[in-house]
C-alpha positions as CSV (number, residue, x, y, z in Angstrom):
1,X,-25.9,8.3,-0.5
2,X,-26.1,6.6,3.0
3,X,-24.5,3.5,1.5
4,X,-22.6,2.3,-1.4
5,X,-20.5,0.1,-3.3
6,X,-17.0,0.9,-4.4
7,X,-14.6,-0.6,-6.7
8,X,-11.0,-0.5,-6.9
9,X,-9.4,-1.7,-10.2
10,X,-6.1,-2.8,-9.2
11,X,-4.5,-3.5,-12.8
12,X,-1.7,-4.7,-14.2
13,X,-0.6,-1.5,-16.2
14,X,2.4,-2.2,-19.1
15,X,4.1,1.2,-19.2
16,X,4.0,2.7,-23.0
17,X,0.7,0.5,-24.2
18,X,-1.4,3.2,-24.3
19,X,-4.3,1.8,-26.3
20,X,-4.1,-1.7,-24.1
21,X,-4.1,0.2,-21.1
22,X,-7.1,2.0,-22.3
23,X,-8.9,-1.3,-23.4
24,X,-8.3,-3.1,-20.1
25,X,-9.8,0.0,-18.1
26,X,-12.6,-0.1,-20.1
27,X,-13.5,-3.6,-19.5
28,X,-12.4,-3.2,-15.9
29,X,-15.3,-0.2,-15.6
30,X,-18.0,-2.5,-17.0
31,X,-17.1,-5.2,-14.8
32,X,-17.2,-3.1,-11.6
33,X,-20.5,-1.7,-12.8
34,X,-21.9,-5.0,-13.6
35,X,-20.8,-5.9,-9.7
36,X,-23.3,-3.1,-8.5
37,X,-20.1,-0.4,-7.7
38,X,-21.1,3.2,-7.6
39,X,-17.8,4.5,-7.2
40,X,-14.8,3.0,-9.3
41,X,-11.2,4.3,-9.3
42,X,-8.1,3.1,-10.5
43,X,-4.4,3.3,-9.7
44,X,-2.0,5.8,-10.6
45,X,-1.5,6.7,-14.2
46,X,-3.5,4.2,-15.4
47,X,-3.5,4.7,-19.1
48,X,0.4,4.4,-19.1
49,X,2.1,3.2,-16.5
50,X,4.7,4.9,-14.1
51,X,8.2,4.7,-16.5
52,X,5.8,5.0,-19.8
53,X,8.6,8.4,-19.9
54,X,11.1,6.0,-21.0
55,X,9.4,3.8,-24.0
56,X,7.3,6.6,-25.6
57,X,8.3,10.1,-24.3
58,X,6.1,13.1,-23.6
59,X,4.8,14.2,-27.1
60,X,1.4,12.1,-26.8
61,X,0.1,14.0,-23.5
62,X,-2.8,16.1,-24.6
63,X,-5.1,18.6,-22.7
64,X,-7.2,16.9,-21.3
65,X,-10.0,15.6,-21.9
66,X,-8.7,14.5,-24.6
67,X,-10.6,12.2,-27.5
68,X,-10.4,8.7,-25.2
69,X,-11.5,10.3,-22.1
70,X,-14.3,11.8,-23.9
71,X,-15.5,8.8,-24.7
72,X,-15.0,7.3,-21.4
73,X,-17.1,10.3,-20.3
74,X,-20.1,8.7,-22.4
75,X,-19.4,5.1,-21.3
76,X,-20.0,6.3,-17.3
77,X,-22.5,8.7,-18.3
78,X,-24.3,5.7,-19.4
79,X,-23.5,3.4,-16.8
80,X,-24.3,6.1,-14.2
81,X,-21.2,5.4,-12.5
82,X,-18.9,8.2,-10.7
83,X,-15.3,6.9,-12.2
84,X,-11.9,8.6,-10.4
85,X,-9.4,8.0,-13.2
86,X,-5.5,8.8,-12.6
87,X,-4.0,9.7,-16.3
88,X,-1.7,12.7,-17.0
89,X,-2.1,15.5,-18.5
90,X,-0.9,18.7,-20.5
91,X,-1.9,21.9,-19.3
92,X,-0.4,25.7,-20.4
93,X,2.8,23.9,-21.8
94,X,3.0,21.6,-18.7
95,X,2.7,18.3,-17.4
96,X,0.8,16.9,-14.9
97,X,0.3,13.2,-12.9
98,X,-3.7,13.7,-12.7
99,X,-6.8,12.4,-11.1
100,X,-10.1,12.9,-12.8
101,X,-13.4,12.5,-11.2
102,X,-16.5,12.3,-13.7
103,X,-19.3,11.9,-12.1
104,X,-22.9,9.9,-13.0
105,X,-23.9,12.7,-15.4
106,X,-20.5,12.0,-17.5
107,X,-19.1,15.7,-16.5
108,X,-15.4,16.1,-15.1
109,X,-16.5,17.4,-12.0
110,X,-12.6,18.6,-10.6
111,X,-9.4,17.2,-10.4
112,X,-6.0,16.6,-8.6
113,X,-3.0,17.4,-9.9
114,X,-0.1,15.1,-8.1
115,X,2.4,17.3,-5.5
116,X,4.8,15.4,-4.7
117,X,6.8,14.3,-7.8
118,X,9.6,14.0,-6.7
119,X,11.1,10.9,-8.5
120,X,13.2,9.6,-11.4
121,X,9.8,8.5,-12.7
122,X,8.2,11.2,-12.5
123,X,10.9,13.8,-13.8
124,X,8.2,14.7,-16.8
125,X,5.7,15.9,-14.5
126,X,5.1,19.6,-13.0
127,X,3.9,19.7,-9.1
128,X,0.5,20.3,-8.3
129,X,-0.1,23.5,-6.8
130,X,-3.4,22.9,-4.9
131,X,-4.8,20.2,-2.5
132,X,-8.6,21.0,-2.4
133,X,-11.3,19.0,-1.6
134,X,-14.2,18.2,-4.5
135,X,-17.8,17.7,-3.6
136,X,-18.8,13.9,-5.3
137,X,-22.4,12.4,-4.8
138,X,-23.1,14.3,-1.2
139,X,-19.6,14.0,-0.1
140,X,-16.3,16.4,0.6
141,X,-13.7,14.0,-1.1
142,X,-10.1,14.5,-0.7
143,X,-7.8,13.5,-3.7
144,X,-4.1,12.3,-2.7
145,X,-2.1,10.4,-5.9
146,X,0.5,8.2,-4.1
147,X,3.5,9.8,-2.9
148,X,1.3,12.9,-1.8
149,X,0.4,10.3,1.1
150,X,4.3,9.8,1.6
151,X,3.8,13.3,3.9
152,X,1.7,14.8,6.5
153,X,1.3,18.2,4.7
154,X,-1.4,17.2,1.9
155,X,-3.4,15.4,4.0
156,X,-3.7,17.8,6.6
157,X,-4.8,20.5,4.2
158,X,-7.3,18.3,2.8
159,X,-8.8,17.8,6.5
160,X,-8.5,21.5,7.1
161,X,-10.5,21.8,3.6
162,X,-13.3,19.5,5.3
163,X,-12.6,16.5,3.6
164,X,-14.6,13.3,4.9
165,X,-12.7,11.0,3.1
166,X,-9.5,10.2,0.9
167,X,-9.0,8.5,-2.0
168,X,-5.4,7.9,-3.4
169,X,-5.0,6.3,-6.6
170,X,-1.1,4.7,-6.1
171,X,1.5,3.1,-7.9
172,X,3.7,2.3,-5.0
173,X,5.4,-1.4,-4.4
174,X,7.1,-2.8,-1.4
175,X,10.9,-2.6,-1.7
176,X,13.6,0.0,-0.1
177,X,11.0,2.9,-1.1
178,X,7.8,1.3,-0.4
179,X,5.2,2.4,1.7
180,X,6.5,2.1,5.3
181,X,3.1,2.9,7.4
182,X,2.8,6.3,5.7
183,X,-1.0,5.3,4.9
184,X,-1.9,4.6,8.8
185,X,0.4,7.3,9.7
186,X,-2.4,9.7,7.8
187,X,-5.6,8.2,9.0
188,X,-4.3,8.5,12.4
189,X,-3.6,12.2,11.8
190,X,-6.3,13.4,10.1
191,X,-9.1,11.2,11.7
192,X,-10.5,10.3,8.2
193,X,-10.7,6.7,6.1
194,X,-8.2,6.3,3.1
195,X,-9.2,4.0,0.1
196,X,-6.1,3.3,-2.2
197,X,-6.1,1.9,-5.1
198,X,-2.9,0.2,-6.3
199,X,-1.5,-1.9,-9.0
200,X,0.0,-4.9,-10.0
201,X,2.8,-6.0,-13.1
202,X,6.2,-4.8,-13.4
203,X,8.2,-2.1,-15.1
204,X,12.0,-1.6,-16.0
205,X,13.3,-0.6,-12.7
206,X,10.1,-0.8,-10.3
207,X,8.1,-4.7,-8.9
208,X,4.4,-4.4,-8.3
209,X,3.5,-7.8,-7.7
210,X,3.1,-7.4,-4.2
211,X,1.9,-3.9,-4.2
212,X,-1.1,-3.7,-1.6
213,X,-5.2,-2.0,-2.8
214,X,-6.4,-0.6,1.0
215,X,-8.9,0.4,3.2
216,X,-7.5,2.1,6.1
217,X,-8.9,3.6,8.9
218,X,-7.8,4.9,12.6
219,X,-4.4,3.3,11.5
220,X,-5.4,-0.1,10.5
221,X,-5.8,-1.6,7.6
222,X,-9.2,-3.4,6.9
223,X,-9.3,-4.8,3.7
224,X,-6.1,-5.6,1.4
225,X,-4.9,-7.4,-1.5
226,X,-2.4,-8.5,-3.8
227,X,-2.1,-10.6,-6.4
228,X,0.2,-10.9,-9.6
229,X,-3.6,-10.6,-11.9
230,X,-5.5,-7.5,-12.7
231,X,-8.5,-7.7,-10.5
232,X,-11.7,-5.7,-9.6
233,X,-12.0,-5.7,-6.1
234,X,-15.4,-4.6,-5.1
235,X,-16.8,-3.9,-1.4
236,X,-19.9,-2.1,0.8
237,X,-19.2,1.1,2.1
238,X,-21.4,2.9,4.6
239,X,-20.8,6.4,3.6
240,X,-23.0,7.9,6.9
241,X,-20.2,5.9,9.5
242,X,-17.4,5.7,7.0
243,X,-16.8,2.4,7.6
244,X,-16.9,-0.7,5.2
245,X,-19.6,-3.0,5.4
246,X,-17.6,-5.7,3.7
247,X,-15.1,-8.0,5.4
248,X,-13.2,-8.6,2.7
249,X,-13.0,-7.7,-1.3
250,X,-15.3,-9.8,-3.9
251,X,-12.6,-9.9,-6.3
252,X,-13.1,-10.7,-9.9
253,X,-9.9,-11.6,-11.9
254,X,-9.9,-9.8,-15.9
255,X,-8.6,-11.7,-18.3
256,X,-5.1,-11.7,-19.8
């Protein structure tokens, strides 16, 4: 795939509403394969939102996949899309903060289990134990779920792994804790582009509103938005240069 088109589905997630999540991903995939995107990912924990810990508990995590993603499996399967999908999961009487990639086939080709989870948020979830690149449509992909940009350490192992590119699905707002230049920071260590997919919406304790959806390269960010709406934001990618092709996003605003 010498070029492409990738989506970003940067969602206004209500922590706890599991099956509305769902819904609204759903209809978010179809819109960004409608728009021509090959690749689609969306932000950190998707399905049910960073302090979901607080308004449902634990109990509902499943192996995954579970019955939902299943049938998400069929829905790309048949859209022939390759969807990166951030949920959590249970796993040998643990927890993890996940990424899934599912390929065009509908398979669950590999996955990243979050390392850094270090948080009040995020007290339910077990670290990841390995950072290891996956091999998606052609491409070395390397899988970073946001704080695991917040050091040097993931990245780097990622690049040592060969990864040609990154991909960090986030949930990470400005504020005393927000995201201080940590994702140019690791594009101007490891040489490679980062695509991060944020969120919008509010929780209890955390503001998303003007959380940022990037493309970042050499240090500098080339496309961005925010905006207090879920939106599909959808640009051309050459995957040969690793460079966009796009100037900006074509962004299409769901529903409420």
């Amino acid at each position: 795939m010498k070029t492409g088109r990738i989506a970003l589905l940067h969602l206004e997630t209500i922590p706890g509403a599991i099956e509305h999540n769902q819904q609204v991903i759903v209809d978010a995939i179809k819109k960004a394969a409608s728009g021509g995107a090959q690749w689609i990912v969306t932000p950190e924990l998707a399905t049910c939102g960073l302090q979901f810990a607080r308004v449902i508990g634990t109990d509902w995590i499943e192996p995954q996949p579970d019955a939902w993603m299943s049938r998400l499996c069929r829905l790309v399967k048949d859209l022939k899309r390759t969807l990166f999908l951030a949920c959590p999961e249970r796993d040998s009487g643990r927890l993890y903060n996940s990424v899934f990639v599912i390929n065009s086939r509908g398979e669950i080709i590999g996955r990243h289990r979050k390392i850094n989870v270090t948080s009040d948020s995020l007290s339910w979830s077990s670290p990841g134990e390995a950072a290891v690149p996956l091999q998606c449509d052609g491409l070395k992909v390397g899988l970073l779920v946001c704080a695991d940009a917040f050091t040097p350490g993931i990245a780097a192992t990622l690049k040592s792994g060969g990864a040609q590119i990154l991909v960090s699905p986030s949930s990470w707002g400005p504020g005393i804790h927000g995201p201080n230049g940590e994702w140019e920071e690791r594009t101007r260590e490891t040489g490679l582009p980062l695509i991060v997919c944020n969120r919008t919406g509010a929780e209890k304790t955390l503001d998303f509103w003007k959380a940022q959806s990037l493309v970042v390269k050499n240090g500098r960010r080339l496309l961005s938005h925010a905006s207090e709406q879920s939106a599909v934001l959808i640009f051309d990618w050459n995957f040969t240069t690793m460079t966009p092709l796009s100037t900006a996003y074509k962004t299409e605003y769901l529903r409420a």
